[in-house]
C-alpha positions as CSV (number, residue, x, y, z in Angstrom):
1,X,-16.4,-3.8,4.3
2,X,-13.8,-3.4,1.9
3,X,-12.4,-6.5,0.5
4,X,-8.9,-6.1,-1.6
5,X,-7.3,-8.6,-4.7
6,X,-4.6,-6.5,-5.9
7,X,-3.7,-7.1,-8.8
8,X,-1.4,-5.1,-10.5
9,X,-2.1,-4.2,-14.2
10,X,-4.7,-2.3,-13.3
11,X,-2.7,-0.5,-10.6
12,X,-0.1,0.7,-13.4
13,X,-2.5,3.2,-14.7
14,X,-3.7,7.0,-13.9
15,X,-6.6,7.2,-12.0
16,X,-8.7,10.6,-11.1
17,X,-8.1,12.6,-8.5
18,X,-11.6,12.9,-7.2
19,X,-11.2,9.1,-6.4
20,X,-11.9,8.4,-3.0
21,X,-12.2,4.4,-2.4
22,X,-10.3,1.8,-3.6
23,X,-11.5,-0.2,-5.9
24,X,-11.3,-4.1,-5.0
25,X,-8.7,-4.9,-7.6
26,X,-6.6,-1.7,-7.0
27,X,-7.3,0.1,-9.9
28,X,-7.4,3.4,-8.5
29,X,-4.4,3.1,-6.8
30,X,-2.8,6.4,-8.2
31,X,-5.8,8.5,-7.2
32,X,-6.9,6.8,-3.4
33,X,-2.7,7.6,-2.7
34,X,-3.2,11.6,-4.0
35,X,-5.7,12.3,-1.7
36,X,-3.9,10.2,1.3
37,X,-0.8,12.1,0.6
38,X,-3.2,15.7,0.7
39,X,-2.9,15.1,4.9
40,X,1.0,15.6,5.8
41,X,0.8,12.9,8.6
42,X,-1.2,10.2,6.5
43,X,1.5,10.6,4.0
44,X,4.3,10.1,6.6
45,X,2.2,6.8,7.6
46,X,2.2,5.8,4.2
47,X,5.9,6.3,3.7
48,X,6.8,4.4,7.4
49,X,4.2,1.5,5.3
50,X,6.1,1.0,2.4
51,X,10.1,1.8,3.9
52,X,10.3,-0.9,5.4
53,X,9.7,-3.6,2.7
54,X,11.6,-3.4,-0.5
55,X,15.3,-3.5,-0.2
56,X,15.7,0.1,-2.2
57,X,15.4,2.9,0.4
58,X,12.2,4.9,-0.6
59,X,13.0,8.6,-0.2
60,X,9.0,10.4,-0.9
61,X,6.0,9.3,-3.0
62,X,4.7,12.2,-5.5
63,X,2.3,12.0,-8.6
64,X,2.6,12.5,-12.0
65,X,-0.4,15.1,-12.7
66,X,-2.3,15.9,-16.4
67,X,-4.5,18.6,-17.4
68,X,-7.7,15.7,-17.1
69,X,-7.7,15.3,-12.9
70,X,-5.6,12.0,-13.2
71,X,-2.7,11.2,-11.4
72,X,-0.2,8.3,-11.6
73,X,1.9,7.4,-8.2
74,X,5.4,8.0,-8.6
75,X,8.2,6.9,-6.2
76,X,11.7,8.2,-5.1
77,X,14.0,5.4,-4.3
78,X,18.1,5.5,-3.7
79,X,19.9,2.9,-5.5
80,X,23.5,4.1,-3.9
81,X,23.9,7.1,-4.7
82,X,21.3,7.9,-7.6
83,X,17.7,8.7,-6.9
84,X,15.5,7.8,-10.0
85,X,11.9,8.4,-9.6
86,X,9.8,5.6,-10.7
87,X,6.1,5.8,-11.7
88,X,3.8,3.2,-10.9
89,X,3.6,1.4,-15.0
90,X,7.7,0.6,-14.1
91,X,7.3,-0.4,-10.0
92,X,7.5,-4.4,-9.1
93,X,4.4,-5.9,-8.4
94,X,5.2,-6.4,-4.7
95,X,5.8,-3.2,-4.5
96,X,2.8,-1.7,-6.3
97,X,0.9,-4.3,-4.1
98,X,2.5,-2.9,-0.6
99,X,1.0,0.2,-2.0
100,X,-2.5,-1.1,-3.0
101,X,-2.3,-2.8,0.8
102,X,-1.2,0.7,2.8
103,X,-4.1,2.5,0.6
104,X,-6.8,-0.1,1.9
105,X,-5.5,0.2,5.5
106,X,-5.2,4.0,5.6
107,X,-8.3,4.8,4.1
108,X,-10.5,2.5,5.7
109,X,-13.4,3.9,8.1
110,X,-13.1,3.1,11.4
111,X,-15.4,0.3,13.3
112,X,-14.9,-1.8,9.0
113,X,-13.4,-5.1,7.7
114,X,-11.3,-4.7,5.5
115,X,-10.2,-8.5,3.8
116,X,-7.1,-8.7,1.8
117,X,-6.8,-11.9,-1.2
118,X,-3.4,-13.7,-1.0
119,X,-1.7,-10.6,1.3
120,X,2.0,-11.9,0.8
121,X,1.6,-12.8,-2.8
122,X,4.5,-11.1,-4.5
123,X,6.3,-10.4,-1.0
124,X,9.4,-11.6,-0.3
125,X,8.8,-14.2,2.6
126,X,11.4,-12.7,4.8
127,X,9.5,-9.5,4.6
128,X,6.4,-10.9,5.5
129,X,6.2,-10.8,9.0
130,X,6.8,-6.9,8.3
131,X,4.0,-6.4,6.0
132,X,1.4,-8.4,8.8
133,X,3.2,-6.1,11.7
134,X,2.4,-3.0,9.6
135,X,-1.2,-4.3,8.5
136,X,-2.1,-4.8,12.3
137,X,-0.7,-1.3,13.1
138,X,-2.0,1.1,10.5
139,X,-5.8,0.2,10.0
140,X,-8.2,2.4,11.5
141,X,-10.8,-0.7,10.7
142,X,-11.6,-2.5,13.9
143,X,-10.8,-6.1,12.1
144,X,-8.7,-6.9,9.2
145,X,-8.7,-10.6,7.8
146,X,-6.3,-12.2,4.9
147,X,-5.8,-15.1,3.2
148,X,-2.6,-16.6,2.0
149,X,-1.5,-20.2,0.3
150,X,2.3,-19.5,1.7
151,X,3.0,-21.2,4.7
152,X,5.1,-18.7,6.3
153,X,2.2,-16.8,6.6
154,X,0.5,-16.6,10.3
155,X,-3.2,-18.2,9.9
156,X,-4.8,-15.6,12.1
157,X,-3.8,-11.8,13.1
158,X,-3.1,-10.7,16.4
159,X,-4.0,-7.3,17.8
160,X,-0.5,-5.1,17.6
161,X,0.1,-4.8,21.6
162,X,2.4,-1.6,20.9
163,X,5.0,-3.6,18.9
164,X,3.9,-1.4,15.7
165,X,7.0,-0.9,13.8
166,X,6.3,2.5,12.9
């Protein structure tokens, strides 16, 4: 079972690359995203995830590397016609929680539950039918449950039925 509160000053910092499950607050964001980004088509997933929720088109994820094994996320988004990268202590917290939420769903085993805290807090609410469509989609984990005080969010998940936005 994996069970996921984001929260995102602990997702602003380098984490090791040997870091293979995400820790329940996030804070091994950077490092859980290296190794997902290691398998070409896992990194494409993760890329379709997080597209389709800010309003800044996001052109590839890389990593900020040092000489200890860490890494820090780093994204490549358009603003017109400029394309800044931005590393994960200067990403929004929606969008560093987007991130924290693809990591838990690509890289949970099969046949788990993976339960996410507050799963649209810091989401815009007409993005949030997105992030449940993608959630539903992605997750190798044969249930996923979430809970949320907003009410625009759904109170239970159906399975995807092919709709996957993806």
């Amino acid at each position: 079972m994996t069970f996921l509160d984001p929260q995102t000053p602990a997702m602003r910092d380098y984490s090791f690359k040997s870091d293979r499950i995400l820790g329940g607050d996030g804070t091994n964001l950077s490092g859980i995203l290296y190794n997902l980004c290691s398998d070409p088509e896992t990194k494409e997933a993760l890329l379709q995830f997080i597209k389709a929720l800010p309003e800044q088109d996001i052109k590839d994820i890389t990593f900020i590397e040092t000489p200890r094994a860490e890494v820090m996320v780093r994204l490549t988004e358009t603003f017109g016609s400029v394309e800044p990268p931005c590393d994960a202590s200067l990403l929004s917290d929606g969008t560093l929680r987007v991130l924290a939420i693809a990591a838990a769903m690509l890289s949970a085993p099969s046949e788990s539950l993976v339960v996410i805290e507050e799963v649209d807090n810091g989401i815009h609410p007409s993005r949030a039918g997105q992030l449940l469509d993608h959630i539903r989609c992605t997750s190798p984990a044969s249930a996923v449950s979430g809970c949320s005080s907003a009410a625009i969010t759904p109170p239970c998940w159906m399975p995807c039925q092919g709709r996957c936005p993806m």
